[in-house]
C-alpha positions in Angstrom: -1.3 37.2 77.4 -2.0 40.1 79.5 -5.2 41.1 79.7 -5.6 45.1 78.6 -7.4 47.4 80.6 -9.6 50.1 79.1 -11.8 51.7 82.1 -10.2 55.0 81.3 -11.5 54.7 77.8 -15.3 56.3 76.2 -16.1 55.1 72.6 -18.9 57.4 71.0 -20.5 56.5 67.8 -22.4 58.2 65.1 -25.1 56.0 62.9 -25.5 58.7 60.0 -24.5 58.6 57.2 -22.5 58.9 54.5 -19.7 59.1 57.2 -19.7 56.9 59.8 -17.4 58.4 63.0 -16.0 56.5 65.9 -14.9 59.0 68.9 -13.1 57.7 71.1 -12.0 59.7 74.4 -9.7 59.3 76.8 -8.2 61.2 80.2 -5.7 63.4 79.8 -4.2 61.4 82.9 -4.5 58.1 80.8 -0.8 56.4 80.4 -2.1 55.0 77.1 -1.0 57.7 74.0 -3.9 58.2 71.4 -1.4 56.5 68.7 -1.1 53.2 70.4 -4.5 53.0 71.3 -5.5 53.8 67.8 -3.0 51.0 66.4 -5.2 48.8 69.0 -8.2 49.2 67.2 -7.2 49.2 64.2 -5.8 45.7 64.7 -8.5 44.5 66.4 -11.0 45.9 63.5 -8.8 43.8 61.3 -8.2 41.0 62.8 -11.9 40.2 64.0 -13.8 42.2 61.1 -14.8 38.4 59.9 -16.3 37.3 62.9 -18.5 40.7 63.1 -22.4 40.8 61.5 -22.4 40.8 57.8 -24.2 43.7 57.8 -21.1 45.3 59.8 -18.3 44.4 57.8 -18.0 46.3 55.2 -18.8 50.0 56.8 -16.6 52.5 56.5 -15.6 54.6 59.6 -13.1 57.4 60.8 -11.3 57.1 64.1 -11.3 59.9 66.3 -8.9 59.5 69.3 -8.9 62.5 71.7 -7.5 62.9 74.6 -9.1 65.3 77.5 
């Protein structure tokens, strides 16, 4: 499996609550579109959710993908 490369990527985080909101930003110059590299996450939140902290698992969160 190819490995994927995310040095064009930031990930910003808030720790408030009720909403918890995961930013993440990437260049304008980036090949990667904002949908695939949403799906990305999204797959990896579901597919290694079990393996985070149990106090982790079962937060809530919004995605934010921007590109800039």
């Amino acid at each position: 499996m190819e490995e994927i490369n995310y040095n064009d990527v930031q990930v910003y985080y808030t720790n408030g609550k009720p909403e918890q909101v995961l930013k993440i930003i990437i260049n304008e110059t980036s090949e990667r579109s904002s949908e695939v590299l949403k799906a990305e996450l999204e797959n990896f939140l579901a597919t290694k959710g079990a393996e985070l902290p149990v106090p982790l698992r079962d937060i809530s969160y919004e995605i934010q993908i921007i590109k800039v």
